[in-house]
C-alpha positions as CSV (number, residue, x, y, z in Angstrom):
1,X,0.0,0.0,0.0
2,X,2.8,2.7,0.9
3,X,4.5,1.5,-2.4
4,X,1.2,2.7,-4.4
5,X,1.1,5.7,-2.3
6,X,4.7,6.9,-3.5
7,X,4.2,5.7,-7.0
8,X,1.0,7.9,-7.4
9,X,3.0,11.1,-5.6
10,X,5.7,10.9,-8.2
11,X,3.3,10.6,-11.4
12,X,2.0,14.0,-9.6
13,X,5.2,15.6,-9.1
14,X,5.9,14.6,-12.7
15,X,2.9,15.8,-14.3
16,X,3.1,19.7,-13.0
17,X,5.9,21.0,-15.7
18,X,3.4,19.2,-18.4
19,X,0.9,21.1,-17.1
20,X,2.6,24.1,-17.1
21,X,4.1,23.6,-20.3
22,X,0.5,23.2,-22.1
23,X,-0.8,26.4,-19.8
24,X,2.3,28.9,-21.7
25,X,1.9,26.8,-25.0
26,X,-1.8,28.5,-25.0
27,X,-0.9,31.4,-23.5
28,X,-1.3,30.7,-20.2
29,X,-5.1,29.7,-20.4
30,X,-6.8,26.2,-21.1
31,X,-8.2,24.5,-23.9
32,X,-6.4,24.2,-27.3
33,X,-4.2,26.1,-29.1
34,X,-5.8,28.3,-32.0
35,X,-4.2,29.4,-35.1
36,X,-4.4,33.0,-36.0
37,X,-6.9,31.5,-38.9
38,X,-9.3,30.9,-36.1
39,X,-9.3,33.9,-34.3
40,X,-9.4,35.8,-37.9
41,X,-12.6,34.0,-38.3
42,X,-14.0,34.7,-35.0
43,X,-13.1,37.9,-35.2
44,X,-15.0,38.3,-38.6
45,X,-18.1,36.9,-37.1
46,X,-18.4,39.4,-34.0
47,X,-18.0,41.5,-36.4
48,X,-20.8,40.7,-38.9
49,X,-22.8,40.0,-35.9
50,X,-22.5,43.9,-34.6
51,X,-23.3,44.8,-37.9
52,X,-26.4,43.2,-38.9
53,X,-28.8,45.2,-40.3
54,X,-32.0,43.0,-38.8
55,X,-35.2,43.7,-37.9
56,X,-36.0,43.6,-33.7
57,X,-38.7,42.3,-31.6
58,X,-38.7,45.7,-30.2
59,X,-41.1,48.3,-31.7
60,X,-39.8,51.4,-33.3
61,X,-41.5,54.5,-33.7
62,X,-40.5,58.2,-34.7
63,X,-43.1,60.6,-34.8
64,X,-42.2,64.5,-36.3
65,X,-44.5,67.0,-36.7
66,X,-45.5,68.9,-40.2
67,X,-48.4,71.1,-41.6
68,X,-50.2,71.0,-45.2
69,X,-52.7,73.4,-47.0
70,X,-55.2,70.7,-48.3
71,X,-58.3,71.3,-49.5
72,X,-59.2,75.1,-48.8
73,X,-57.3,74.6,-45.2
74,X,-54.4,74.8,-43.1
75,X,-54.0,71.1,-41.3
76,X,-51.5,70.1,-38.9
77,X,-50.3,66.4,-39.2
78,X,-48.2,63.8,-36.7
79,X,-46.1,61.1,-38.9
80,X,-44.8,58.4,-37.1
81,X,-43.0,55.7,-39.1
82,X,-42.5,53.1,-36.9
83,X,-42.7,49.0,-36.8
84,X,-45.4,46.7,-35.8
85,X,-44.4,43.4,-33.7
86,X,-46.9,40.3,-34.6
87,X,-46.8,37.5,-32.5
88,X,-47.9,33.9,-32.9
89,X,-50.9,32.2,-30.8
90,X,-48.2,31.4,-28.5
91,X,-46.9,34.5,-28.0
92,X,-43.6,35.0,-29.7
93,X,-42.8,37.6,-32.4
94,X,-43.1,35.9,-35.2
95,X,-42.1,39.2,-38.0
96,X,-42.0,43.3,-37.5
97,X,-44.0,45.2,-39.8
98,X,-43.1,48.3,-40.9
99,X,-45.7,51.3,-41.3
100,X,-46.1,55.0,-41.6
101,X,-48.9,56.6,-40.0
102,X,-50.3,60.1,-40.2
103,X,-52.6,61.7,-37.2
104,X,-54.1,64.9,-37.8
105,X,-53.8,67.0,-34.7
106,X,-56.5,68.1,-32.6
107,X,-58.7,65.3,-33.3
108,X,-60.7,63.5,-30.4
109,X,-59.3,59.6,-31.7
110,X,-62.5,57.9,-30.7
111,X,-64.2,59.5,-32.8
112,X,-61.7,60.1,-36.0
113,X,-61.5,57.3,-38.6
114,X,-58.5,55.2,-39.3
115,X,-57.5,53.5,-42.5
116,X,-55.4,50.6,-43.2
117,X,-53.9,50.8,-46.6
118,X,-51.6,48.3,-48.4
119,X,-50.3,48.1,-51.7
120,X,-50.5,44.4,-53.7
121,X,-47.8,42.3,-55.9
122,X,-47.8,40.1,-54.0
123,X,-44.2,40.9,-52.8
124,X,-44.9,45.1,-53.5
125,X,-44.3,47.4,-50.2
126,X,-46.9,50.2,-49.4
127,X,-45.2,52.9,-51.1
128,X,-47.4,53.4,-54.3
129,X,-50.8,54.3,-52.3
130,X,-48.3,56.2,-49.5
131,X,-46.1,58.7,-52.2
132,X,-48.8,58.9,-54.9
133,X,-52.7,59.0,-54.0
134,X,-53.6,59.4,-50.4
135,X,-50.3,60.8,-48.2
136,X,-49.6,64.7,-47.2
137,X,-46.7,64.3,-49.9
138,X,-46.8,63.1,-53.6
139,X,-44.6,62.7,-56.6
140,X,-46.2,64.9,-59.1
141,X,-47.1,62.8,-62.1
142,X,-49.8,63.9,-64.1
143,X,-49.5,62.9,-68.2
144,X,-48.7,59.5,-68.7
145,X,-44.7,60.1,-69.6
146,X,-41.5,58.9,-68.0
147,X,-40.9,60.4,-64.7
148,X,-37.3,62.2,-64.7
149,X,-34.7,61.1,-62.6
150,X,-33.3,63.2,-59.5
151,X,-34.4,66.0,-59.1
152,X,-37.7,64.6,-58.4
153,X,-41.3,66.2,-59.0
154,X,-42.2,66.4,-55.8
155,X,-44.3,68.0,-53.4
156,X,-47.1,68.9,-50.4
157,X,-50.7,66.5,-51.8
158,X,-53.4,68.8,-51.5
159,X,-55.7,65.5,-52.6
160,X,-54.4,63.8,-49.4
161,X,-57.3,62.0,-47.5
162,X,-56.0,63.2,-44.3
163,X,-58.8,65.7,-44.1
164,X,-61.0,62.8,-43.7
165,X,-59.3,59.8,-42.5
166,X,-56.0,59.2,-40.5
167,X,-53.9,56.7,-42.6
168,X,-52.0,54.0,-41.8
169,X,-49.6,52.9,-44.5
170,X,-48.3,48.9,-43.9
171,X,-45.8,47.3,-46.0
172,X,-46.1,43.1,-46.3
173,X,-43.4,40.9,-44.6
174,X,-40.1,40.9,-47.2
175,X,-40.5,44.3,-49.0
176,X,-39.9,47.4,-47.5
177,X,-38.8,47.3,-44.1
178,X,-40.7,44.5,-42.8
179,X,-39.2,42.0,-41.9
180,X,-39.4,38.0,-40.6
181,X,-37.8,38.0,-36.5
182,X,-35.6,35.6,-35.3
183,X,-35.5,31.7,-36.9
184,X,-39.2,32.2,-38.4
185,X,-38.5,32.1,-42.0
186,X,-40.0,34.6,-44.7
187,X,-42.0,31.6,-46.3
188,X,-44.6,31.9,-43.0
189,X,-45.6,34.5,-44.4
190,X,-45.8,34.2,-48.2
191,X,-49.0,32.8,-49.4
192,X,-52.8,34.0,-49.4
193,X,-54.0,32.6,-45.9
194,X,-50.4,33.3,-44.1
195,X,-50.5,37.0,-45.3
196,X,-54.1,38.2,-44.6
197,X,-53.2,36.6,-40.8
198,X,-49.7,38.6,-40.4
199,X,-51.9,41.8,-41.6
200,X,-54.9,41.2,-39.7
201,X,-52.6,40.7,-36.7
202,X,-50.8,44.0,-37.5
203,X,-54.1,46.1,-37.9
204,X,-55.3,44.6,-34.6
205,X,-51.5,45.4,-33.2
206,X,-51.8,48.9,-34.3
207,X,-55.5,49.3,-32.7
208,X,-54.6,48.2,-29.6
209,X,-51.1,50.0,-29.1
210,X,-52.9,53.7,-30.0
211,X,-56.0,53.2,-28.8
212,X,-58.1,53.1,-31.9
213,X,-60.5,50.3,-30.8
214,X,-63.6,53.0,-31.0
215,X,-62.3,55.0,-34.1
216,X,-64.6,54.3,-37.2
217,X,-62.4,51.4,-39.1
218,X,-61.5,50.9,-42.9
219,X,-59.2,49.1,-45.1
220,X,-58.2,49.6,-48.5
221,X,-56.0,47.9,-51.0
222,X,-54.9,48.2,-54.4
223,X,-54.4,45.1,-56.7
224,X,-53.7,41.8,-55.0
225,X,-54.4,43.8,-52.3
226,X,-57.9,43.7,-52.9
227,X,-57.7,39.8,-52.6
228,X,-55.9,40.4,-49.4
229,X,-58.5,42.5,-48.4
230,X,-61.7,40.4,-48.6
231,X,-59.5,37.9,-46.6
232,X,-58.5,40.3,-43.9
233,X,-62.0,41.5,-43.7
234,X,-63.6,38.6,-42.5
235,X,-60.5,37.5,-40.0
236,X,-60.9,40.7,-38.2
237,X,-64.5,41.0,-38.3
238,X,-64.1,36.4,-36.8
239,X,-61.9,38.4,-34.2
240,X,-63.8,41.0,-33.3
241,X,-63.6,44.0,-35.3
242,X,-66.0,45.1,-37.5
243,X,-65.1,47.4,-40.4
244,X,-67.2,50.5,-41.3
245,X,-65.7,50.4,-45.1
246,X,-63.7,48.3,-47.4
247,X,-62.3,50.0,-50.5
248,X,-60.7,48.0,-53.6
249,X,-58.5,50.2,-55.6
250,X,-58.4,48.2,-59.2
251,X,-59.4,44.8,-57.7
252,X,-58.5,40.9,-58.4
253,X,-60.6,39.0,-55.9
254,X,-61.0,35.8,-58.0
255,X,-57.9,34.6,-60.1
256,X,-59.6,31.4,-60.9
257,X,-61.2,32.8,-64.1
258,X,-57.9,32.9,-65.4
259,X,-57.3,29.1,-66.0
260,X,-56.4,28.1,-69.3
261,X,-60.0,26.5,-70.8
262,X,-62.1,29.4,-69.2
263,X,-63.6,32.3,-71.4
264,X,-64.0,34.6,-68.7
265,X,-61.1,36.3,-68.9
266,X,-60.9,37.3,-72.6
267,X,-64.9,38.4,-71.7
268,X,-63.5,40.9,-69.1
269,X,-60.9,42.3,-70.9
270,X,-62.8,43.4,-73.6
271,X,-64.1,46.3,-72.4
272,X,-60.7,47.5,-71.6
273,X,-59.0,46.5,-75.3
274,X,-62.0,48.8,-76.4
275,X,-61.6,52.0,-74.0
276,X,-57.7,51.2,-75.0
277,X,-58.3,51.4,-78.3
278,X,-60.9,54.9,-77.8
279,X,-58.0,56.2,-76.2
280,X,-55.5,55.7,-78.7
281,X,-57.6,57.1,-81.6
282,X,-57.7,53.5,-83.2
283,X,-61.7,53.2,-83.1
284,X,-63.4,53.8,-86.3
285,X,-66.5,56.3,-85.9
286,X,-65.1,57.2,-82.5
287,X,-67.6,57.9,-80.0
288,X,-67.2,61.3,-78.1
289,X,-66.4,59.4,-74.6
290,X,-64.8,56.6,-73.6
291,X,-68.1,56.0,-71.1
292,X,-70.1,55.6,-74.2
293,X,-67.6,53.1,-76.3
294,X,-67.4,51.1,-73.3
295,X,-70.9,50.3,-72.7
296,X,-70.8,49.2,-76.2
297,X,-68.0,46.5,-75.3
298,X,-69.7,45.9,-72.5
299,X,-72.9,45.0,-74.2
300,X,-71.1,42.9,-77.0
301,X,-69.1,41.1,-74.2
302,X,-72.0,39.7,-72.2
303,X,-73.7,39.4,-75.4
304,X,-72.7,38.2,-78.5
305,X,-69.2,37.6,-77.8
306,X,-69.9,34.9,-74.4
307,X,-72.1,33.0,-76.6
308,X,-69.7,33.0,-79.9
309,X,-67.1,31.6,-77.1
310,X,-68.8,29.2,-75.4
311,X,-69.4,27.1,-78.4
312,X,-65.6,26.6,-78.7
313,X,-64.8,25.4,-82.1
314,X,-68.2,23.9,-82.5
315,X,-68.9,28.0,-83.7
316,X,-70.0,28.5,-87.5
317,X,-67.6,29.9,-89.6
318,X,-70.0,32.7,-90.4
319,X,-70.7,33.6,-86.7
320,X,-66.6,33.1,-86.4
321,X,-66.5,35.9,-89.1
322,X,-68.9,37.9,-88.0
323,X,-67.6,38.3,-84.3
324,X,-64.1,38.6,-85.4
325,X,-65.2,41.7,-87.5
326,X,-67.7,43.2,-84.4
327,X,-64.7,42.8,-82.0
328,X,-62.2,44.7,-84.6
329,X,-64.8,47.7,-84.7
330,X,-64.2,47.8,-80.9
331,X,-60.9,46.8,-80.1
332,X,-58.5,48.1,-83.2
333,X,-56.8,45.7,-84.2
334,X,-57.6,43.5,-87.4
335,X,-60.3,40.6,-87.9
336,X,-57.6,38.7,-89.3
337,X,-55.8,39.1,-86.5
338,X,-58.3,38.0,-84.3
339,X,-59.6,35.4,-86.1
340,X,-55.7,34.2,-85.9
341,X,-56.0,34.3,-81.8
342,X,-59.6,32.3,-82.1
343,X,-61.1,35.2,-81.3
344,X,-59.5,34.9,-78.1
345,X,-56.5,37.9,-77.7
346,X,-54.3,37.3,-75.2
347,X,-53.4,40.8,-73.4
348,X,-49.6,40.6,-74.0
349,X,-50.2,40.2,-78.1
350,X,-52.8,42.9,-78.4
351,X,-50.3,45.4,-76.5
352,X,-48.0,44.4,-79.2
353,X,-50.6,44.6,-82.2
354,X,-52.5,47.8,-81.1
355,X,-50.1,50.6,-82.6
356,X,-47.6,48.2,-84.4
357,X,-48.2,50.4,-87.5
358,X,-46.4,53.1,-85.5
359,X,-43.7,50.6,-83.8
360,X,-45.0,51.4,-79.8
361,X,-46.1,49.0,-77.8
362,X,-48.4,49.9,-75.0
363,X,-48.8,49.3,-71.3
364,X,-50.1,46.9,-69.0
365,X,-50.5,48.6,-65.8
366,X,-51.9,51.3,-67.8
367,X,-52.3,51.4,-71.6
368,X,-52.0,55.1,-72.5
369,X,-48.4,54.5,-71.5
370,X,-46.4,53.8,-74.9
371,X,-42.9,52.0,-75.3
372,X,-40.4,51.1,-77.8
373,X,-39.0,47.6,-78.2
374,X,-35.9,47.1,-80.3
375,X,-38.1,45.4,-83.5
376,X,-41.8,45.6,-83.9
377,X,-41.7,42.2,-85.2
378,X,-42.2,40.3,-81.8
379,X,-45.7,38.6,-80.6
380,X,-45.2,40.5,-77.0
381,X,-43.7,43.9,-75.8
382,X,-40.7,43.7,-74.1
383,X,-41.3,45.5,-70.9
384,X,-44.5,47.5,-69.0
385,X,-43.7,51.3,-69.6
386,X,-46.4,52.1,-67.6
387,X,-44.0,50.8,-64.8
388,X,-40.8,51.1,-65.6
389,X,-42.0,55.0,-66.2
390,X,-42.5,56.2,-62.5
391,X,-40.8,53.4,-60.6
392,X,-37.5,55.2,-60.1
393,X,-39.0,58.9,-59.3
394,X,-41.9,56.9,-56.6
395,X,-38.5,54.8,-54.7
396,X,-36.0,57.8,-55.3
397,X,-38.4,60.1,-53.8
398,X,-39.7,57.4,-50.8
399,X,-35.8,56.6,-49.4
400,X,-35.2,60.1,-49.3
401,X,-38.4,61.1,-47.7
402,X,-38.7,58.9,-45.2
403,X,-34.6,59.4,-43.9
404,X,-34.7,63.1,-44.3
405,X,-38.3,64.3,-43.7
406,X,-39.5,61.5,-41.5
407,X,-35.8,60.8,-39.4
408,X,-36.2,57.3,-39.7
409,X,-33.1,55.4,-40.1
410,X,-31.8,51.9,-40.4
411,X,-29.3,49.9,-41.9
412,X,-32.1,48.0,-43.8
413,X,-33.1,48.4,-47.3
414,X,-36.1,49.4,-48.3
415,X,-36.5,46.0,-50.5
416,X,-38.7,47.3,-53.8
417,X,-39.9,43.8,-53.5
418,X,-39.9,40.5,-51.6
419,X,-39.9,38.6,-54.9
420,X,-37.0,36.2,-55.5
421,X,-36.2,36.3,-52.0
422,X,-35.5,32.4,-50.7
423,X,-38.3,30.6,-49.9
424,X,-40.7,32.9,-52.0
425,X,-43.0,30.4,-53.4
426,X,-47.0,32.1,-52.9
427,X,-49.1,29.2,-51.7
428,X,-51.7,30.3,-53.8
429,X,-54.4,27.9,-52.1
430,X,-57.3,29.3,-49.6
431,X,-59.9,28.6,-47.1
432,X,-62.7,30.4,-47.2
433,X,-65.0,30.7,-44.6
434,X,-68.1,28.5,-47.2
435,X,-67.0,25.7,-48.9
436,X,-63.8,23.4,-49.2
437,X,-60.1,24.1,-50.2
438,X,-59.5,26.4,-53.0
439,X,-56.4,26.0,-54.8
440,X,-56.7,29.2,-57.1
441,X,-58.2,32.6,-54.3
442,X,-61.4,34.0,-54.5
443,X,-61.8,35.8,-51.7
444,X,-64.9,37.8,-53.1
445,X,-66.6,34.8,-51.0
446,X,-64.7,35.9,-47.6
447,X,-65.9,39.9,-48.6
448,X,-69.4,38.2,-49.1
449,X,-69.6,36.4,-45.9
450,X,-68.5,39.6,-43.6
451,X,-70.7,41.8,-45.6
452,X,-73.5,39.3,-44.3
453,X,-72.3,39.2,-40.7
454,X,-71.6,42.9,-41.0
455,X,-74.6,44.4,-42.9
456,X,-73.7,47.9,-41.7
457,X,-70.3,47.2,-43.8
458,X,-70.0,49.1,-47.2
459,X,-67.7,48.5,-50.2
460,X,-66.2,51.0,-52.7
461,X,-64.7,49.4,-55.7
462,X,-62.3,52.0,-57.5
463,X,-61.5,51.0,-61.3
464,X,-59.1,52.9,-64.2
465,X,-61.0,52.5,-67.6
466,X,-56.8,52.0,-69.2
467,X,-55.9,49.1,-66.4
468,X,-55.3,45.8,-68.5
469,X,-53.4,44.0,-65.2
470,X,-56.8,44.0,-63.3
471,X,-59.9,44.8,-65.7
472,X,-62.7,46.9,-64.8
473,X,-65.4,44.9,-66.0
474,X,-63.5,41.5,-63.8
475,X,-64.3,43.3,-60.9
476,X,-67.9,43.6,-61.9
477,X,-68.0,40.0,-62.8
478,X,-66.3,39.1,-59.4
479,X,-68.4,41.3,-57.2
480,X,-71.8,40.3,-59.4
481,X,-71.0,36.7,-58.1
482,X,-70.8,37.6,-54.5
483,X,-74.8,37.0,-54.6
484,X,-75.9,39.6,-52.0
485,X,-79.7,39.8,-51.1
486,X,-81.0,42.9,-52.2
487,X,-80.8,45.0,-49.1
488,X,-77.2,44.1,-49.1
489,X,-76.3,45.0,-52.8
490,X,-76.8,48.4,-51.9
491,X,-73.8,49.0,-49.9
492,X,-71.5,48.2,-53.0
493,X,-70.5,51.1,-55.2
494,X,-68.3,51.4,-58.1
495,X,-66.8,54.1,-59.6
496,X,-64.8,55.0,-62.5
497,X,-61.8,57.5,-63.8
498,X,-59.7,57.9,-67.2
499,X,-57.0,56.2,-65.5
500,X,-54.8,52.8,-65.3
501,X,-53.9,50.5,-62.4
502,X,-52.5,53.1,-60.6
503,X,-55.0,55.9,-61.6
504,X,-53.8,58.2,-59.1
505,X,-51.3,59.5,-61.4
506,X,-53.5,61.5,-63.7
507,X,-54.5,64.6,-61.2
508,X,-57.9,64.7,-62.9
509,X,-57.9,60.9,-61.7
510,X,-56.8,62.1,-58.4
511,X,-59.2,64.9,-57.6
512,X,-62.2,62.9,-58.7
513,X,-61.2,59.9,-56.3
514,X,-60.8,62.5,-53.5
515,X,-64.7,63.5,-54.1
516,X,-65.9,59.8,-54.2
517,X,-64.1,58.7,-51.1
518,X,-64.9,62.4,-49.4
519,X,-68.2,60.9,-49.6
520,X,-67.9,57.5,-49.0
521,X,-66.0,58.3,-45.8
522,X,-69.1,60.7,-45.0
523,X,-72.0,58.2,-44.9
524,X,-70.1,55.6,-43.3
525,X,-68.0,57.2,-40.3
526,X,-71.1,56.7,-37.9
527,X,-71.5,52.8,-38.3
528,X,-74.7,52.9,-40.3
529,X,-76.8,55.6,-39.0
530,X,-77.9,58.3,-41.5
């Protein structure tokens, strides 16, 4: 036993200087020794991670103060351009949304309405409706021309709806500031049912945290989202807010119509090929408005032209002849040419067509807009100048408006769009709240059911006679199939303007959609009692 003891005492003694040794061979700490690779990359990743330019889990808000002469009046304004936290069912924030909101002062809040506006894509932030319809300050477009580059047209929007409404302006998760928190990937959000939640939840967020809860309520989206917005509708209204008004800027609530097989879509866009074609001077034995021409595609669409389709090509060749040469009267372009398409003209071909003779191509977010394509030989323009015309001047003007005039900074981009981030895929399917699984959106039926629910709700459908990417007379069809009772189709209105998608950027556009929702806003601030 002593023997063991010693032994065991000397493999101590000799251990120590190997100790030691290892302790000043890593600099006098433990662990192994690290090559100056290691620390370099170490290094580099504190320092990536101090730099990050993420979104938080904690709100941010900066609020400035500014006045406007709008309407025959001085108004003082609060903008606050801030994010929005959502959280799941569980309780952990899930994305931040950013938004922009503008108070006017002096205004008791219960009482004063709020709006909710968004813009569509999907994948498009909120800056379209913010810098050119409804905010204090607009880029100045007017004729449908490219928009120079900096120095911008810009200035004070004396068409601003802040005389009737306070607005809050919310950009989706992906574009514009928003952004997905933490591990919860971007692809939560991207896809019909996902999105309406993550804007329901911000909407309800944004009640809660400034006390909006008895403010008269609206929404309003443009484009897809008008989709968005009969879905959002009914989520708050199943969560317990009820909406005094919904208002669809240029609407596509149903994209099922626009399977392959189905002649509803060539129906729809008629109309708009023929106010197109009114507007372009291509129309023989013009009519002196483009309300009049309409009606008369309108009229041949539902007519004539739904029954000449519906046979397929069980239609006679002299009913074949005869439509192709009734559609040419209306539309512009040739019989031959139409009889060539089966008297079914796709919209990228007839932009094409229209004014080949003069080598321009014309838009699709708006067809007054003309382009130039390197040959006019091709079957399909080469680009929408109707976008690529104000696009610069409306995010030119936004980053420095909202760094310089609204002092809210970040490291962030403000992303033009959340397309080809990774993971966007849009899960195009949807549950309504009637009826099984749809795997193309029609949310027309969620607007339907809330409307039903809610019969003190009202809906305002806005529509550009020149917008080919969401057709006029679709909304009509959409809407029509809603199948209100009678005392419900009253509170849904439609009006009209010589304008495209985005028909806010005609002034004459702008000014007549400040009279229709001055009034719409009138008769519906006090829940239903007139």
């Amino acid at each position: 036993m002593r023997h063991l003891l010693t032994a065991a005492c000397a493999a101590a003694i000799l251990a120590v200087p190997m100790v030691s040794m290892a302790q000043e061979a890593s600099g006098g700490g433990s662990g192994p020794v690290r090559s100056a690779s290691d620390r370099l990359r170490n290094a580099n990743a504190e320092q990536v991670e101090r730099n990050w330019a993420r979104a938080t889990p904690e709100e941010k808000e900066v609020t400035t103060s500014h006045s406007i002469t709008a309407h025959g009046r001085a108004m003082r304004y609060k903008a606050t351009a801030g994010t929005l936290t959502i959280r799941d069912d569980a309780g952990m924030p899930t994305a931040s949304l950013f938004y922009v909101a503008y108070t006017l002062d002096g205004q008791p809040v219960g009482r004063r309405p709020v709006t909710y506006l968004y813009n569509g894509g999907p994948g498009s932030p909120t800056v379209w409706l913010h810098m050119g319809a409804f905010g204090p300050v607009r880029v100045l477009t007017d004729d449908p021309v490219v928009e120079r580059p900096a120095p911008f047209n810009v200035g004070p929007n004396d068409m601003t709806l802040l005389d009737k409404t306070d607005l809050v302006f919310i950009d989706m998760v992906g574009a514009g500031y928003s952004r997905p928190l933490a591990e919860t990937p971007g692809s939560t959000f991207w896809g019909v049912d996902q999105d309406a939640d993550a804007f329901t939840r911000a909407i309800m967020r944004y009640t809660t945290k400034f006390n909006r809860w008895s403010s008269p309520k609206y929404v309003l989206g443009e484009s897809y989202g008008t989709l968005r917005t009969g879905a959002v509708a009914h989520q708050l209204e199943s969560r317990g807010m009820s909406l005094n008004g919904v208002i669809l800027l240029s609407s596509i609530m149903n994209y099922g119509v626009r399977q392959p097989g189905y002649a509803q879509n060539f129906i729809t866009l008629l109309p708009t090929y023929a106010a197109t074609a009114w507007y372009h001077n291509k129309v023989p034995n013009r009519p002196a408005t483009v309300e009049a021409h309409v009606q008369r595609a309108r009229d041949f669409a539902m007519g004539p032209y739904a029954a000449a389709l519906a046979k397929g090509h069980m239609i006679s060749d002299a009913e074949r002849a005869q439509i192709a040469r009734q559609m040419s009267e209306l539309i512009g372009v040739s019989p031959t040419f139409i009889d060539n398409a089966n008297l079914r003209v796709e919209l990228s071909p007839f932009r094409k067509e229209l004014l080949r003779d003069r080598r321009e191509t014309i838009g699709r977010l708006d067809t007054r807009y003309l382009g130039m394509d390197a040959d006019a030989v091709g079957g399909e323009p080469e680009e929408d100048p109707s976008s690529s015309a104000i696009t610069g001047a409306y995010f030119g003007v936004f980053n420095d408006y909202i760094a310089n005039t609204l002092n809210f900074r970040t490291d962030m981009d403000y992303r033009q769009s959340a397309r080809g981030l990774p993971g966007f895929n849009w899960n195009w399917s949807h549950r309504p709240p009637v009826g099984g699984m749809q795997t193309t959106p029609n949310t027309a039926v969620d607007l339907a059911t809330t409307m039903r629910r809610n019969p003190h709700l009202k809906v305002l459908a806005l529509n550009g006679y020149y917008d080919a990417a969401t057709p006029f007379f679709s909304t009509e069809f959409d809407l029509a199939q809603m199948m209100l009772e009678p005392r419900l189709r009253q509170n849904l209105e439609f009006t009209y303007y010589e304008g495209g998608h985005m028909m806010y950027t005609s002034r004459k556009a702008l000014e007549e959609l400040h009279v229709d929702l001055a009034k719409f806003y009138d008769e519906t601030q006090n829940g239903g009692v007139r």
